[in-house]
Each structure stands twice: as structure tokens, then as C-alpha cells.
C-alpha positions as CSV (number, residue, x, y, z in Angstrom):
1,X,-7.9,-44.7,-24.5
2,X,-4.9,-42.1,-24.7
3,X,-2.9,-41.8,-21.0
4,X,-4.4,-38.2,-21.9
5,X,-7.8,-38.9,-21.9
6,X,-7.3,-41.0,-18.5
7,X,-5.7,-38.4,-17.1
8,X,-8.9,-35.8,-18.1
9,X,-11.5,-38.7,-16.9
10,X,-10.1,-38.6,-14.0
11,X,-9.8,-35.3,-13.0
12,X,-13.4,-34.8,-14.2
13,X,-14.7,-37.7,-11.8
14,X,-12.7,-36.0,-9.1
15,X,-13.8,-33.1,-9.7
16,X,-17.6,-33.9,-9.4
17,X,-17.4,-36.2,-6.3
18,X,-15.4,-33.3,-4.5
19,X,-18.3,-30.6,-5.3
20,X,-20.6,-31.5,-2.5
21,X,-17.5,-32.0,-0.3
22,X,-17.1,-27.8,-1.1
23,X,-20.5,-26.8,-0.7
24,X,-20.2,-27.8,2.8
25,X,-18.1,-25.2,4.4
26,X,-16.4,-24.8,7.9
27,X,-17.9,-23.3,11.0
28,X,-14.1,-21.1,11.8
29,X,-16.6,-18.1,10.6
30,X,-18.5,-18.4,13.4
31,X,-17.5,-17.0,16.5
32,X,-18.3,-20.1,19.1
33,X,-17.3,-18.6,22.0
34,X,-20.2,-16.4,22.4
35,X,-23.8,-16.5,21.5
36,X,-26.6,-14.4,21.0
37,X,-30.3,-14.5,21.4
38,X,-32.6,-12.8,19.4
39,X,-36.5,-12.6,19.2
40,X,-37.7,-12.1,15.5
41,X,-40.0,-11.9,13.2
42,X,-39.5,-14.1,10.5
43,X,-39.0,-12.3,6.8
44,X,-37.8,-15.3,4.9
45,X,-36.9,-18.7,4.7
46,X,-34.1,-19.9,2.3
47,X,-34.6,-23.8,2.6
48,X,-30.9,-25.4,1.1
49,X,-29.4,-28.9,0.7
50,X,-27.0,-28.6,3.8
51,X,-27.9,-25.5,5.6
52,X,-31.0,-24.0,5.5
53,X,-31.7,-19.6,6.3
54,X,-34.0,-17.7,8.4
55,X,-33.9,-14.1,8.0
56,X,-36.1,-12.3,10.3
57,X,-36.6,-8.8,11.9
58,X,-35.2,-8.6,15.3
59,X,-38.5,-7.5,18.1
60,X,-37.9,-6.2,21.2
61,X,-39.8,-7.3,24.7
62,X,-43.0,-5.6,23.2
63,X,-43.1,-7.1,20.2
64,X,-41.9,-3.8,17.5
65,X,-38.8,-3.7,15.7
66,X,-35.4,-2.8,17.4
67,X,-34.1,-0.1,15.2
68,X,-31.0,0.2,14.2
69,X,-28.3,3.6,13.9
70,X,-29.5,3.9,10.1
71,X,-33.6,4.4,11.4
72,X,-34.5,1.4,9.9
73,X,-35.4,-2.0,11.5
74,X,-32.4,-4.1,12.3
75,X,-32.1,-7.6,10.6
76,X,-30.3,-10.7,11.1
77,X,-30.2,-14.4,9.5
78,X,-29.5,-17.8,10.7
79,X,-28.1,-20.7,9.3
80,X,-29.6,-23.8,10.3
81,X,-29.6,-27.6,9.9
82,X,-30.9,-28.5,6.3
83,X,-34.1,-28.0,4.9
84,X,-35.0,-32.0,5.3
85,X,-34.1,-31.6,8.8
86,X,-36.0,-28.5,9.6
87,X,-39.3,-30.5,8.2
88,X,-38.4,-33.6,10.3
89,X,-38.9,-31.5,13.4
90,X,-41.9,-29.6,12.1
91,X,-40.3,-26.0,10.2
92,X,-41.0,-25.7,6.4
93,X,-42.5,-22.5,4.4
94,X,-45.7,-24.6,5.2
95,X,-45.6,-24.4,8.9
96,X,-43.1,-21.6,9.8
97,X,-44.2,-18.6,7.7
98,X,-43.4,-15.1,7.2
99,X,-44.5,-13.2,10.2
100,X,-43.8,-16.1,12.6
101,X,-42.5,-15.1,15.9
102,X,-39.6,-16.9,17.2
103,X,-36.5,-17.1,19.4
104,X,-33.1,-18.4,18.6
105,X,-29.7,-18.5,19.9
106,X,-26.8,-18.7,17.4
107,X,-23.0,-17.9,17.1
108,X,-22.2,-14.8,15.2
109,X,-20.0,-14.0,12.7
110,X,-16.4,-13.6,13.3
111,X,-16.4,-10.3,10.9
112,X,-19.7,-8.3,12.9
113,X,-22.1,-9.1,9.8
114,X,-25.6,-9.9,11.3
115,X,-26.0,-13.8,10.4
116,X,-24.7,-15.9,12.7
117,X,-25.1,-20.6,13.3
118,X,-28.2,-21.7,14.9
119,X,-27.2,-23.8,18.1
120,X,-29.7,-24.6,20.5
121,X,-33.4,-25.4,20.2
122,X,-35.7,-22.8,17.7
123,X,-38.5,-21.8,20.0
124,X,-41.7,-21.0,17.7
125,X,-44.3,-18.4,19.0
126,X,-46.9,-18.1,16.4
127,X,-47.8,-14.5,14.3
128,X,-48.4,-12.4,18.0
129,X,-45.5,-11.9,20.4
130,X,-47.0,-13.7,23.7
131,X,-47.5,-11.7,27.4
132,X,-44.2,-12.2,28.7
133,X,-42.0,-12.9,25.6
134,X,-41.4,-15.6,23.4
135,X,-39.7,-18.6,25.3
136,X,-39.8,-21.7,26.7
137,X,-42.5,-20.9,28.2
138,X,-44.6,-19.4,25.6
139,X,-43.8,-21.1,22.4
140,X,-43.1,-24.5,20.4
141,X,-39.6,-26.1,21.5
142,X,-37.8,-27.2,18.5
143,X,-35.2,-29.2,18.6
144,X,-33.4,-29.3,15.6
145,X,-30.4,-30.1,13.9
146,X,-27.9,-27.6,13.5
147,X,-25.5,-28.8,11.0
């Protein structure tokens, strides 16, 4: 074998043992020194290798959609632990549908986009928003993993 074709081997072995290395990205886009708490409805689930995605519909105390300055109901997603881990603790398309009710606290984005990293328990209310809100109190601790 040519010092050449050395040379291209091993920047091609490199190059796919670094990939999964670069699919797993930094948390400096997430503001950690605040957090936010929403209540939402739950619109989809992205389930992913490393991080898995809730987007939902952010509810108010009673339940309906907070809107936002455009008219139109305000959304948000949340990066989670991965998919595997969700499961482990009891969240998959299975058991955490579309229209679930939940409550989560994350860290925002830096840049004001509405997505922000899970940290904290997932508190799981079921498809009606419960007397008194969905918390502790009235819903399904999860503790999950959130990276």
C-alpha cells in the first residue's frame, strides 16, 4: 500500500469514529442561568440517538392555549435525554402521546428561539389539565435523564 493510500485510510477511519463525537453538541446554547417552566400540551415527539424532542403547545392555569402577539397559539420544544432513556423511565410515542399534558422546566436558548434543555424531572398529567394545574401534585414524576 502507497504512503498515499495510508494517508486516505486513515483520514477516512478518522473521520467516521469522529462523527458521533459531532452529533453530540455543546450545551453553551443554552442559557443555564435561568430556567423556565411551562405547562403544555404535547404536539410531537422527535425520539433521536442522543437527544430526544418534545414540542408542545404552551396552556395556561385553565388548560387553553397562551397566545402569542401573532394570534396564534404559542409553541415551544424541549430537548431531552435520548429516546432509550425517555423509555427507561416510562416516555415513548406509546405512553406519552400527542395531547398529553405535561410540565417541564428547561434552559432556554441563548438567542430567544422558543426551545430550550430539559433539566429537572418531566411531570406527566394525562390528556385533561387537572383542578389545580399540572404538578407534583397532580401528575406522574419523571425523572429522567437530561443529557
Amino acid at each position: 500500500m502507497t504512503m498515499g493510500r495510508r494517508l486516505l485510510s486513515a483520514a477516512v477511519v478518522a473521520a467516521l469514529a469522529a462523527g458521533p463525537a459531532y452529533a453530540h453538541h455543546s450545551f453553551a446554547m443554552y442559557d443555564q442561568t435561568q430556567t423556565k417552566t411551562f405547562t403544555g400540551k404535547l404536539t410531537r415527539y422527535i425520539p433521536g440517538a442522543n437527544h430526544a424532542q418534545l414540542i408542545f403547545e404552551v396552556l395556561g392555569p385553565d388548560g387553553k392555549p397562551m397566545i402569542g402577539k401573532d394570534g396564534k397559539p404559542q409553541q415551544w420544544g424541549v430537548e431531552t435525554g435520548s429516546a432509550a432513556a425517555l423509555a427507561r423511565r416510562g416516555v415513548s410515542p406509546k405512553t406519552f402521546p400527542n395531547g398529553t399534558i405535561f410540565t417541564v422546566t428547561l434552559f432556554p436558548l441563548r438567542d430567544g428561539r422558543p426551545f430550550g434543555a430539559m433539566t429537572g424531572a418531566l411531570i406527566k398529567c394525562g390528556a385533561a389539565m387537572p383542578p389545580g394545574g399540572c404538578n407534583e401534585k397532580t401528575g406522574e414524576v419523571l425523572e429522567v435523564e437530561n443529557n
